[in-house]
C-alpha positions as CSV (number, residue, x, y, z in Angstrom):
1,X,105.5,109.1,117.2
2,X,106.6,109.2,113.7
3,X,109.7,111.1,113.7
4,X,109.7,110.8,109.6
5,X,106.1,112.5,109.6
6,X,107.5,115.6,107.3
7,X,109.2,114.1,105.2
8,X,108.5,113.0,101.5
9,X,108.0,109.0,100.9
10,X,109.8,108.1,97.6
11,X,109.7,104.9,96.1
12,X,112.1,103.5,97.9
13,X,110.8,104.1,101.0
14,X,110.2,101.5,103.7
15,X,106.2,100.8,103.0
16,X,103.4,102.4,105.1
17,X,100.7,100.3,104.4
18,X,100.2,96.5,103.6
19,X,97.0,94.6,102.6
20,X,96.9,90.7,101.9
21,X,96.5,90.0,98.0
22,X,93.9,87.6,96.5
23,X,94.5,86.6,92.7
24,X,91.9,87.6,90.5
25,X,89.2,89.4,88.2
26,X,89.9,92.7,90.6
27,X,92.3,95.1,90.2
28,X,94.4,96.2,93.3
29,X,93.3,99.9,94.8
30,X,97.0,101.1,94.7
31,X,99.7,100.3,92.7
32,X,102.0,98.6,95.1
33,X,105.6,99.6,96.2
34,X,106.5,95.9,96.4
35,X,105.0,92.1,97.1
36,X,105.5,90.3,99.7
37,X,105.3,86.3,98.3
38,X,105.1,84.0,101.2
39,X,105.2,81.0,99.2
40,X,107.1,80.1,96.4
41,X,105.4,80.0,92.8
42,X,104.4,82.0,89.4
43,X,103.4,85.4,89.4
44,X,100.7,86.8,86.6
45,X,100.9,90.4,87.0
46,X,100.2,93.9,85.1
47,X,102.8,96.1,85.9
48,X,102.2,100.0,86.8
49,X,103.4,100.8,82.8
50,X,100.0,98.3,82.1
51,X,102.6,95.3,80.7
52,X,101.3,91.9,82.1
53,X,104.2,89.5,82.4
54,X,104.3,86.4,84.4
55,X,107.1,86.0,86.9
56,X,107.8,81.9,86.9
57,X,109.2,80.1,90.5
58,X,109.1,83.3,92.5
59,X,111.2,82.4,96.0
60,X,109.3,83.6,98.8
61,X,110.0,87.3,100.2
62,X,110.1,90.8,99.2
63,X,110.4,91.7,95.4
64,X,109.8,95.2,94.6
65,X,107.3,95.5,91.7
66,X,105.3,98.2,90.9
67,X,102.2,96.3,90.3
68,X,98.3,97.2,89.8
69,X,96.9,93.7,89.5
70,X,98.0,90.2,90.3
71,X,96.0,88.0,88.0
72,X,93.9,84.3,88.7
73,X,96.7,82.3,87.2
74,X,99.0,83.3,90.3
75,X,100.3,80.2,92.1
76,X,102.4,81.9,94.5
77,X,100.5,82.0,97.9
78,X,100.8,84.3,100.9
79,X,101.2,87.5,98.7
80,X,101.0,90.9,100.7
81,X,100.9,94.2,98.5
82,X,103.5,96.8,100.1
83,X,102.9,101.0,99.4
């Protein structure tokens, strides 16, 4: 029973949905609420606003980015994308 069912989900709102992340060519079917990064390493990442940045020595855990791609040259492993 979800007892939050009517109300609205904001951004900063737990997450609903998760899917593991694979680094590449392919751009992600949601922008994301956050990543999980399971191991530690660089991020190479277009943001929601279409910026790509890379994020160097990301510490595993939760980091809430709005992202819509996570690019080849990621060397962070383990990633989950959060909405």
């Amino acid at each position: 029973m979800d007892t939050f069912k009517s109300y609205s989900s904001g951004v900063t709102a737990p997450a609903s949905h998760a899917a593991e992340v694979t680094p590449g060519a392919e751009a992600l079917s949601v922008a994301t609420r956050a990543l999980f990064v399971g191991g530690r390493g660089d991020l190479e990442l277009t943001m929601l606003g279409g910026e790509t940045v890379k994020l160097v020595s990301v510490e595993p855990g939760y980091h809430p980015l709005r992202v819509t791609h996570v690019l080849g040259a990621t060397t962070a492993t383990d990633i989950v994308a959060l909405w």
